[in-house]
C-alpha positions in Angstrom: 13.5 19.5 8.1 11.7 22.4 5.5 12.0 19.5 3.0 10.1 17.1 5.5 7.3 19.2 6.3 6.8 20.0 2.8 6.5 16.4 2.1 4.2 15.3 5.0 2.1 18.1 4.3 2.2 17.3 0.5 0.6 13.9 1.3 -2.8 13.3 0.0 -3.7 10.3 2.9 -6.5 8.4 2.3 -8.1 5.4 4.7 -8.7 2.1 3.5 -9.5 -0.7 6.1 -8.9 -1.5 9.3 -9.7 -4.7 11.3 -8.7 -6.6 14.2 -8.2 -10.3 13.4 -8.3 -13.6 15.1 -5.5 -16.4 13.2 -7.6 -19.6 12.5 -4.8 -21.4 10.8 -0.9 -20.7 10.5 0.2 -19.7 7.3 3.4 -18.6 5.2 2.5 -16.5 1.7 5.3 -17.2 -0.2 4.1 -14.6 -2.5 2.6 -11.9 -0.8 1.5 -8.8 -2.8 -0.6 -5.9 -2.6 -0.7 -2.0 -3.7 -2.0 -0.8 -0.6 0.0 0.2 2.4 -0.3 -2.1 5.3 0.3 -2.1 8.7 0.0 -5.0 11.2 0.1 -4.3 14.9 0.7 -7.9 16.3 -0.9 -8.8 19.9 -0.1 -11.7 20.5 1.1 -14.9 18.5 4.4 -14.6 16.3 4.9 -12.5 13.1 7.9 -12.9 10.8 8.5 -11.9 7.6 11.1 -11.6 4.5 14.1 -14.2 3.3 16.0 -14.1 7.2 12.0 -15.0 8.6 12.5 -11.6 10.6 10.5 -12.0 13.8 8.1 -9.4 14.9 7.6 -9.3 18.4 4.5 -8.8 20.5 3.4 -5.2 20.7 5.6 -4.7 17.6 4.3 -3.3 14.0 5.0 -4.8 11.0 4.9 -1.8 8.0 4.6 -2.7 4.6 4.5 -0.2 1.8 2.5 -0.7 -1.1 4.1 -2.6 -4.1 6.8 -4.6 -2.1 6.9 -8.6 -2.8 7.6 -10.5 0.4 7.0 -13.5 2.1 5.3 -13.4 5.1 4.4 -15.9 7.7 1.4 -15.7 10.8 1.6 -18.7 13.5 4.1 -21.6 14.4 4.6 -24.1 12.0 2.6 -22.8 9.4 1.3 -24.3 5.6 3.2 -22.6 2.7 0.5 -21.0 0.3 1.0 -19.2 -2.5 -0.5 -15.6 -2.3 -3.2 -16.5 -4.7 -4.4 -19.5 -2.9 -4.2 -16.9 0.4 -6.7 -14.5 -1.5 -8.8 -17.3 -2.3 -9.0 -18.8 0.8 -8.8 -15.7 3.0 -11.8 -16.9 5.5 -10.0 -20.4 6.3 -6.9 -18.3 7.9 -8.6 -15.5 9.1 -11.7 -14.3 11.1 -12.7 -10.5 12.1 -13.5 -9.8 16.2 -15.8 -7.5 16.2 -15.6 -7.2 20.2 -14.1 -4.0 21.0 -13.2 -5.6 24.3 -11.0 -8.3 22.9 -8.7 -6.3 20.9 -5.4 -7.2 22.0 -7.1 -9.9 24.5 -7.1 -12.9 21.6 -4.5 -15.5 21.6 -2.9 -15.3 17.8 -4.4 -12.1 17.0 -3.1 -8.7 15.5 -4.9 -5.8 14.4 -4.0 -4.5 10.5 -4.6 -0.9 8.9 -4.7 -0.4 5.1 -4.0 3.1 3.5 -2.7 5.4 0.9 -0.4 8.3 1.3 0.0 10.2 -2.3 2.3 12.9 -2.6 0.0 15.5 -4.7 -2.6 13.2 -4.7 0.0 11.5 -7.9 2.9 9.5 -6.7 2.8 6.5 -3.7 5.2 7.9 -1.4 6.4 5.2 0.6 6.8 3.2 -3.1 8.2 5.8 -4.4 11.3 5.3 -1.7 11.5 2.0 -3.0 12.3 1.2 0.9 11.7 -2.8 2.0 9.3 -3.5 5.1 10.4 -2.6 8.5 9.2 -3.2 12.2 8.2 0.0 14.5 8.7 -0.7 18.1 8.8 1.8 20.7 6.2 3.6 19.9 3.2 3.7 22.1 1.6 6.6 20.8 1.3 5.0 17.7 0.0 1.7 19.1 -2.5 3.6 20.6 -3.9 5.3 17.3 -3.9 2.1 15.6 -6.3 0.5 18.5 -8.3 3.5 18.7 -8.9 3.4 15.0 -9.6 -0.1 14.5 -12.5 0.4 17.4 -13.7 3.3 15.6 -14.5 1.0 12.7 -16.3 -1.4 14.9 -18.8 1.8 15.9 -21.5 3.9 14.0 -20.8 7.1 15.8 -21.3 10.7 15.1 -18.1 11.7 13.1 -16.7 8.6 12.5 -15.5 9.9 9.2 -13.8 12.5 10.7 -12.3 10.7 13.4 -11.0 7.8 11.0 -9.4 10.4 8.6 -7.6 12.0 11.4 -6.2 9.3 12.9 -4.9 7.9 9.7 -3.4 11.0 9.3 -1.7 10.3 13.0 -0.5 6.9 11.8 1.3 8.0 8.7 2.9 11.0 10.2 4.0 8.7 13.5 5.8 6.7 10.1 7.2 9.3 8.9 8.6 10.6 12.3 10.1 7.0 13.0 11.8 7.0 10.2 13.4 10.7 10.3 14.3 9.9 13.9 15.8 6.1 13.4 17.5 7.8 10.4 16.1 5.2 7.9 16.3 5.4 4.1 18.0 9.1 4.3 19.2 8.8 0.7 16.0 7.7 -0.5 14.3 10.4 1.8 16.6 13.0 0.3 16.0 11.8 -3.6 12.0 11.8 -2.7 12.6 16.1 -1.9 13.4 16.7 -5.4 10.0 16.3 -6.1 9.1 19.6 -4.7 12.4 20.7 -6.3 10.8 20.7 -10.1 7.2 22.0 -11.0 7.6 19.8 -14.1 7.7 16.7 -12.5 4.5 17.5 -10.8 3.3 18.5 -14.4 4.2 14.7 -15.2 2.6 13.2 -12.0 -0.9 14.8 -12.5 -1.0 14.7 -16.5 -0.2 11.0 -15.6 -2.9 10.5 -13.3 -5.8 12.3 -15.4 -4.7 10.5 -18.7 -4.2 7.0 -17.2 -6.7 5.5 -19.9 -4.6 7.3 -23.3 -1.7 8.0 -25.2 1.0 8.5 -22.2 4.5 7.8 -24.2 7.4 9.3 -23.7 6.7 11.8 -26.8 3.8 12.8 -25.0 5.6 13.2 -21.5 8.0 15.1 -23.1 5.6 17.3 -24.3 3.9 18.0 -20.7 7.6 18.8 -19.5 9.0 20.7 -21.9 12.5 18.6 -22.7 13.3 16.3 -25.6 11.5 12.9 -25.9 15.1 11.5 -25.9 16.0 12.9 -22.7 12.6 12.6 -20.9 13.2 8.9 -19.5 16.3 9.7 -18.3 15.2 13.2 -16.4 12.2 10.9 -15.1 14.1 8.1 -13.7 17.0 10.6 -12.4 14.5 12.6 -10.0 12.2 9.8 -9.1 14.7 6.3 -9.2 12.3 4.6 -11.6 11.5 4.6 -15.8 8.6 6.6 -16.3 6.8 3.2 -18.4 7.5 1.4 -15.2 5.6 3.7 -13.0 3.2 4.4 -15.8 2.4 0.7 -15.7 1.9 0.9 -11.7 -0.4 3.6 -11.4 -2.6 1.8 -14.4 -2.4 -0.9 -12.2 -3.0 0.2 -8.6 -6.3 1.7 -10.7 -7.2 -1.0 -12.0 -7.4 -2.9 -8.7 -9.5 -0.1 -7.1 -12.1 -0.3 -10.0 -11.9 -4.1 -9.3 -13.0 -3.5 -5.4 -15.4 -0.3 -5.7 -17.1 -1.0 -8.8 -19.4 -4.1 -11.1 -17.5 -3.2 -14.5 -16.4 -6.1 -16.8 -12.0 -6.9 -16.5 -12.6 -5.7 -20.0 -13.9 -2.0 -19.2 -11.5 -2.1 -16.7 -8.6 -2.9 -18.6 -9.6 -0.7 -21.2 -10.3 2.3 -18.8 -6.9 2.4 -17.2 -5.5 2.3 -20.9 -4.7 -1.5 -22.1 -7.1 -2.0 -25.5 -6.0 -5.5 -25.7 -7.6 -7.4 -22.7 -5.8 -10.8 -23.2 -2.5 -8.6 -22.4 -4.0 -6.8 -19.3 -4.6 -10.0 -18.2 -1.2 -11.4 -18.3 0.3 -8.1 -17.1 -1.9 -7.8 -14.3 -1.6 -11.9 -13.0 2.5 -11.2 -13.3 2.7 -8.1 -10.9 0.2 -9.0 -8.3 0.4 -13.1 -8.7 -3.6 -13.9 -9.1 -5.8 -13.2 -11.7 -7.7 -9.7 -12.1 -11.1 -11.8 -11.0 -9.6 -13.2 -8.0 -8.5 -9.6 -7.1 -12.2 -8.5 -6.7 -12.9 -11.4 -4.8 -10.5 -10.8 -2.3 -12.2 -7.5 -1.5 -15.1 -9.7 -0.2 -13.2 -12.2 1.8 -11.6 -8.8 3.4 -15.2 -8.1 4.8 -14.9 -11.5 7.1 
């Protein structure tokens, strides 16, 4: 349990979005894809989601860690999309209530928070347990938080920053909890300690995330952690499940799509700044792991605003 409070204190949580949203037309993305994790609290309609269409039922949560490819369909006999026409199209599918009295109250609605939870502020930690998505149920408390905090983003109160931060911080503990108590993933909860296990690791992590843009080999890592270049990949992927290129690669990306939402710089300052000089590449690498094209990308952020 000393291993678990170290982790959920550890966790650098950050809020992202949260909306309550009416379904305008049923849907299955094929395809679906994002960085961010997601929650969706369905109230009413029907949810399913993976290969075996797993339903979610009403007053059930859907959770979706950041970085996991699924399919996903909202509504009865819906229109298969790919997940870049879904992007694209965001506004024909979905519409925002902004009515803090109909949340919950709207035929074919659900209500969906976005966040990040970084252990040291470095490493996605439900990614990093490599765990597939999974349905919370019986958890009112939870429910609750997520309602509360989608009204708060319909307000302009005093403190609404701070009441946002803490109850995302509510929602990702309440995670956490359900899956300690359910007993979910306890391998992969039990490889995720060792993080806290080996100060060079962290070195890793942090030298990582400051140095996204340069030189961040292997010969380098090794370097930052003190062992032989030969043996560095295989201490990386023995601690954290995962090549260190491979998770290189994903924090460059998961960058790159937040410089694509928050800021106006060109795909090819972007592409440079997170450390790929050859655009044309960045390009290609960035349409194969999220399935649209870096431009697309910052449009979605707009459609999100519906």
């Amino acid at each position: 349990m000393e291993d678990y409070n170290k982790i959920i204190e550890s966790l650098g949580i950050k809020f992202l979005k949260a909306k309550n949203i009416k379904l305008l037309q049923p849907i299955h993305v094929r395809n679906y894809y994002d960085v961010e994790n997601t929650i969706i609290l369905l109230h009413q309609g029907t949810l399913s989601y993976g290969p075996d269409n797993i339903k979610v039922s009403e007053g059930d949560i859907l959770f979706i860690p950041g970085g996991k490819l699924l399919s996903i369909t909202y509504g009865a006999n819906p229109t298969t999309i790919t997940n870049e026409e879904f992007v694209s199209n965001k506004e024909k599918y979905f519409a925002a209530n902004r009515d803090i009295a109909r949340i919950g109250a709207l035929s074919d609605s659900f209500s969906q928070v976005s966040f990040e939870a970084k252990v040291f502020d470095s490493v996605n930690f439900f990614a990093s347990l490599d765990i597939p998505p999974f349905i919370i149920s019986g958890v009112p408390e939870l429910l609750r938080t997520i309602q509360e905090l989608v009204a708060e983003q319909l307000q302009d109160l005093p403190g609404k920053e701070r009441v946002t931060q803490i109850k995302t911080d509510e929602i990702v503990v309440e995670i956490v909890r359900y899956i300690l108590k359910n007993r979910m993933f306890v391998e992969k909860l039990a490889t995720n300690s060792t993080y806290f296990k080996d100060p060079r690791l962290i070195d890793i992590f942090n030298h990582i995330k400051i140095n996204l843009g340069g030189d961040l080999s292997n010969k380098v890592l090794a370097n930052v952690a003190n062992v032989s270049e030969d043996y560095v990949g295989q201490y990386f992927k023995m601690l954290t499940g995962i090549n260190p290129q491979d998770y290189i690669e994903y924090q460059r990306m998961e960058q790159a799509v937040k410089l694509l939402r928050t800021t106006k710089k060109s795909i090819r300052e972007i592409g440079h700044e997170v450390g790929y000089k050859d655009t044309a590449y960045f390009c290609r690498r960035f349409k194969m792991m999220f399935g649209i094209p870096a431009g697309k990308m910052r449009r979605r952020e707009t459609l999100m605003n519906i």
